[in-house]
MARGU-889268 format. One line per field, with one value per residue (C-alpha): residue in one letter; residue number from 1; z, x, y negated. Coordinates in nm, 2 decimals, padded with zeros to 4 digits. Each point is the difference from the previous one (the first is absolute). Layout:
residues N
rest: c(A,...)
nr: c(NUM,...)
zz: c(Z,...)
xx: c(X,...)
yy: c(Y,...)
END
This chain:
residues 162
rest: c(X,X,X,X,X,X,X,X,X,X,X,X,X,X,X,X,X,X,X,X,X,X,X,X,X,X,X,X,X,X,X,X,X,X,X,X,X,X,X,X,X,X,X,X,X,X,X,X,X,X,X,X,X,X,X,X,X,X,X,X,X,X,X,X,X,X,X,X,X,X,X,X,X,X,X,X,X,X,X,X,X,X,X,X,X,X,X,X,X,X,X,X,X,X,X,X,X,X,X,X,X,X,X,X,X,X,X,X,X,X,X,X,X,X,X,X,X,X,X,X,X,X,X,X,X,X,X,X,X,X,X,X,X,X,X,X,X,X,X,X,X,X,X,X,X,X,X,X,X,X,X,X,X,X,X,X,X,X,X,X,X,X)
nr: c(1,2,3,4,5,6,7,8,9,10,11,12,13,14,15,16,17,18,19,20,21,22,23,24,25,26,27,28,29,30,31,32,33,34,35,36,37,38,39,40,41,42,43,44,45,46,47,48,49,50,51,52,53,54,55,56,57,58,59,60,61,62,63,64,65,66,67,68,69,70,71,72,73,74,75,76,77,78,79,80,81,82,83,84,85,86,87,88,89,90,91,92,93,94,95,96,97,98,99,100,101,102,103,104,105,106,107,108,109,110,111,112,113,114,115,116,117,118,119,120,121,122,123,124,125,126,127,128,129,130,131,132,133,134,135,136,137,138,139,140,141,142,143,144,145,146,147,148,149,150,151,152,153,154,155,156,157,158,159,160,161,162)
zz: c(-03.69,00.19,00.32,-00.10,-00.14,00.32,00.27,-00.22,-00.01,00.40,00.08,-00.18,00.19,00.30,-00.08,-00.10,00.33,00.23,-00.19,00.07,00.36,00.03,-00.16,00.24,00.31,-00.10,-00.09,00.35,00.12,-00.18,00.08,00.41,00.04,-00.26,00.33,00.12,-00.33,00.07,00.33,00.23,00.14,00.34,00.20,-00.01,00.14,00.26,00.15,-00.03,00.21,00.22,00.07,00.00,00.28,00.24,00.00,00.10,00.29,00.13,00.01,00.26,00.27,00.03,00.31,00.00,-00.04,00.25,00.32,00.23,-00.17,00.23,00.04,-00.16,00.05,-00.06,00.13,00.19,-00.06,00.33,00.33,00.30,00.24,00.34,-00.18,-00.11,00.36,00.12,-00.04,-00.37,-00.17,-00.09,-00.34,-00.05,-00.27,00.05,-00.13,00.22,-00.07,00.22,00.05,00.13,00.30,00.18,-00.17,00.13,-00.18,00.03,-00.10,-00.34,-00.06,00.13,00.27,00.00,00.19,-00.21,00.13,-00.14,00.17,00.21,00.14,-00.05,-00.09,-00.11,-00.36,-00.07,-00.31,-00.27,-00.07,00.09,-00.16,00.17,00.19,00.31,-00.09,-00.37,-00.02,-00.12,-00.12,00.11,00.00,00.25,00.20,00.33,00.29,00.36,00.17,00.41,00.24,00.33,00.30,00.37,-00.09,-00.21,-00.39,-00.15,-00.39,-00.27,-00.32,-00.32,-00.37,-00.19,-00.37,-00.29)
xx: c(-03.75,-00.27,00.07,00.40,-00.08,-00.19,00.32,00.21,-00.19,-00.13,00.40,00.07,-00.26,00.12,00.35,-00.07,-00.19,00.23,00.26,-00.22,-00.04,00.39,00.04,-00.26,00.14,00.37,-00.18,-00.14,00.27,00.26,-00.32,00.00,00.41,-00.04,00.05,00.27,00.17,00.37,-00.07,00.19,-00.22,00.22,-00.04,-00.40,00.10,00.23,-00.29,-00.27,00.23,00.13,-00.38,-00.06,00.24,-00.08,-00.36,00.09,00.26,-00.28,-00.27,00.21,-00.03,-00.36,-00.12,-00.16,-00.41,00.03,-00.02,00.04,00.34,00.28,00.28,-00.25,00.20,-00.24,00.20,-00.07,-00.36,00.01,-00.03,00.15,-00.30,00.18,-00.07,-00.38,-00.09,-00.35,00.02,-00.01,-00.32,-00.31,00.07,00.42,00.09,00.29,00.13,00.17,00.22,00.06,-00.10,-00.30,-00.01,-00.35,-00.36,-00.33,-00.35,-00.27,-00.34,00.07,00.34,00.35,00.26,00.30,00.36,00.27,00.35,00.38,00.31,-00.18,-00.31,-00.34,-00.37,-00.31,-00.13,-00.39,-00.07,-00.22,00.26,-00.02,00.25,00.30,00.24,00.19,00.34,-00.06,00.17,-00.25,-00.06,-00.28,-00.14,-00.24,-00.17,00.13,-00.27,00.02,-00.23,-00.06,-00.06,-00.04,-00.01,00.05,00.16,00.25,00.04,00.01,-00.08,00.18,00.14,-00.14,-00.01,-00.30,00.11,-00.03)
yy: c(09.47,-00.21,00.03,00.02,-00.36,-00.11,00.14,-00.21,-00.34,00.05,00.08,-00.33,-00.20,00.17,-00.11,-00.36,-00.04,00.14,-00.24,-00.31,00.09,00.01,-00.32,-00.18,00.15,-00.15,-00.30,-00.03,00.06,-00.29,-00.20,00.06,-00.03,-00.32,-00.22,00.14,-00.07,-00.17,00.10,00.26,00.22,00.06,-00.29,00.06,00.35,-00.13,-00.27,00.33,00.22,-00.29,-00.09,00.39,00.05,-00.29,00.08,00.34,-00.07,-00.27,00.30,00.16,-00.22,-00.03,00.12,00.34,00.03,00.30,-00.22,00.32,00.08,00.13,-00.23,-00.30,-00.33,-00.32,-00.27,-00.29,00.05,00.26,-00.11,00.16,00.14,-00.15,-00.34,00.03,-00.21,-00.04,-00.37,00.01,-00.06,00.24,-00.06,00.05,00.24,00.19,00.36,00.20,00.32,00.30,00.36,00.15,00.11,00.06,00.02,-00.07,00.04,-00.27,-00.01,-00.10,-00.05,00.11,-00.15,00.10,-00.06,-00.19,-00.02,-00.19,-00.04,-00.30,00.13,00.17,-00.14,00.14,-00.03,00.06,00.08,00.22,00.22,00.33,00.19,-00.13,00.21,00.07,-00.09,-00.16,-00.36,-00.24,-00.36,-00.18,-00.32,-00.13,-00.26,-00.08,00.06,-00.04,00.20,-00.18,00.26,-00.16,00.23,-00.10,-00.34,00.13,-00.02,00.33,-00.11,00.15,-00.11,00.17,00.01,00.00,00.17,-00.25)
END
């Protein structure tokens, strides 16, 4: 009869428990949607999903973190090669977009041959897992490199890789 006795009374306590913890949880709750009391939830719904949306459409037009994307359109940030002139100054940044089209090792580093619609130039860089045909991105210091040879000016114009 003991241990009848003891199911009963640990049931009980089990019972009375279990009914407290109900009873806290719905105060808890009345108690967190106390501010919204009068209030029509709907309208703080509509600004979340309104909010929601916009910062979603605005993610897609960020430009793409892969720089050597096909089809990558930057803007007016690009500079047409044909007019990257040797007159401009050592230190002019400019990004240029095109395919490549030639490679050349150096003793540390890579060059390789860029070309758009307007024209052709030479980009050294540290890269050298660039391609034959990949269209690329690339920002760069302008260089002119003066090659004088029986009176005539054969320098070329260059880009150093940023």
């Amino acid at each position: 009869m003991g241990t009848d006795l003891m199911k009963l009374v640990t049931k009980q306590t089990v019972t009375q428990k279990f009914a407290q913890s109900v009873a806290f949880v719905e105060q808890t709750r009345n108690l967190s949607l106390s501010f919204l009391y009068g209030y029509s939830i709907v309208p703080y719904r509509l600004v979340l999903i309104f909010f929601l949306v916009v910062g979603l459409c605005s993610c897609g037009s960020l430009p793409s973190s892969d720089l050597n994307g096909v089809n990558l359109k930057i803007g007016s940030n690009v500079t047409p090669i044909r007019e990257i002139k040797p007159e401009q100054k050592n230190q002019a940044i400019v990004y240029i977009q095109g395919q490549v089209e030639k490679q050349a090792p150096l003793m540390k580093q890579w060059a390789y041959q860029i070309s758009d619609s307007t024209g052709k130039i030479w980009v050294v860089t540290n890269q050298k897992n660039l391609v034959k045909g990949a269209q690329v991105v690339i920002k760069g210091k302008v260089r002119y490199r003066s090659i004088p040879l029986a009176d005539r000016e054969l320098g070329e114009v260059y880009l150093e890789e940023e």
